[in-house]
N, C-alpha and C positions, 0 to 999 in steps of 0.2 A: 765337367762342371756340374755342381748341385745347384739346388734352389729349395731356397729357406720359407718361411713365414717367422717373424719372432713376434714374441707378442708381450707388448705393454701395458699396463695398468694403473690407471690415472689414480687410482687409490695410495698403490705404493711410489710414482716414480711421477715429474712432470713430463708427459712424455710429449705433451701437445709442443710445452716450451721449448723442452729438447731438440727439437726436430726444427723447428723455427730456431733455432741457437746457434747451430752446430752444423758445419760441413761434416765430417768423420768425428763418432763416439764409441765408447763401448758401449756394448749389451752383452747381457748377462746369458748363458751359455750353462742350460741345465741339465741339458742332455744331446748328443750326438757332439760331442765335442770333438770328440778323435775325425768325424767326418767334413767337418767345415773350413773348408781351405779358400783362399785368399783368390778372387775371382769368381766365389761361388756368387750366385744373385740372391737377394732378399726382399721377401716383400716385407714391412713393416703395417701390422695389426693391432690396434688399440682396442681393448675393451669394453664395457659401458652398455651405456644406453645408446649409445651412438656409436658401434662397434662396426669395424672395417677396417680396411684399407688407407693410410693415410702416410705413406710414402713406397722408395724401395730405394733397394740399396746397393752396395755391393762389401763382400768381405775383402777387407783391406790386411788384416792379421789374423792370423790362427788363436782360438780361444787360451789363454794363459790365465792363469791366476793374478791379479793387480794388487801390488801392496801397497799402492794408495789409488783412494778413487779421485777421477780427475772430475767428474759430474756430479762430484757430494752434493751440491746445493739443492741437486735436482730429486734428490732421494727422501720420504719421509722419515724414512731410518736409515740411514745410510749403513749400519749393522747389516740391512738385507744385501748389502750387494760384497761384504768382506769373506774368503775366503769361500768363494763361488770365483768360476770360470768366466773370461766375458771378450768376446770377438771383436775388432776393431769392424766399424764399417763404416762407409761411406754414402753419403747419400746421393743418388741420381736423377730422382724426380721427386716433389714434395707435391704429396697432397691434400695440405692444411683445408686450401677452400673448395676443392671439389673430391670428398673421399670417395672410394668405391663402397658402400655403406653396405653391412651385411643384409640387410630387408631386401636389399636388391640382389647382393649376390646368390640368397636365398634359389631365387629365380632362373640364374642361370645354367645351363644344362652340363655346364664343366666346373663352374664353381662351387653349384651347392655342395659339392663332395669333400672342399677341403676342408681335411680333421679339425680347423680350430671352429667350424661353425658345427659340424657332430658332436666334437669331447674336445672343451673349451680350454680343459684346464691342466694348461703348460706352458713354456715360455716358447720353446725353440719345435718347429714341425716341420717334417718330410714335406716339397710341395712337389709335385710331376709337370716335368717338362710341360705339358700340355696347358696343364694350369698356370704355370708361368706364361705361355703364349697370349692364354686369352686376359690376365692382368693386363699386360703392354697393348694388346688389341684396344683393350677398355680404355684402357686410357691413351691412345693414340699415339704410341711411340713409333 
């Protein structure tokens, strides 16, 4: 089993809505495609001003290419999500009203290290076992 981060931004995509919408969606799948298989876990990372943690998930399908997007409405172009890659996944725990907010993950002696709070800018990131443990700790799974 892997463990994801993918990460969204409120600029191109509703992701708050999204996640409030939607049992299982796709995401888009910009790199490590060949590696993300169906059981893998994911944390789900929003951008912004208010960047963190605001759900997780799990991969339900392997990243394919989609010749129609089923979450157009949710896209400001929906051009950005055509002829890209995108993983089915499933959501497990939502967390809309209490995120894990990066100012605090900053802090943490296992989180500050993951890549999406060092080098921000990408959709899909490697997360280590470890890092996946203390997300569920945080949030009391």
């Amino acid at each position: 089993m892997n463990y994801w981060l993918f990460q969204g931004n409120p600029k191109y995509y509703q992701v708050f809505k999204a996640i409030q919408d939607f049992d299982e969606m796709p995401w888009l799948v910009t790199r490590y495609g060949k590696d993300i298989f169906p059981g893998d876990g994911v944390i789900i990372w929003i951008s912004g001003t208010q960047a963190g943690i605001y759900a997780l998930a799990e991969v339900t399908q392997t990243a394919k290419f989609l010749t129609e997007i089923p979450d157009k409405k949710y896209w400001s172009d929906p051009t950005r999500a055509l002829g890209k890659q995108q993983a089915m996944i499933r959501f497990t725990h939502k967390l809309i009203e209490s995120p894990l907010l990066k100012t605090a993950l900053q802090q943490d002696p296992v989180l500050k290290n993951l890549l999406v709070i060092r080098a921000p800018n990408s959709t899909n990131f490697k997360v280590s076992a470890e890092e996946w443990l203390k997300v569920q700790e945080l949030i009391k799974i």
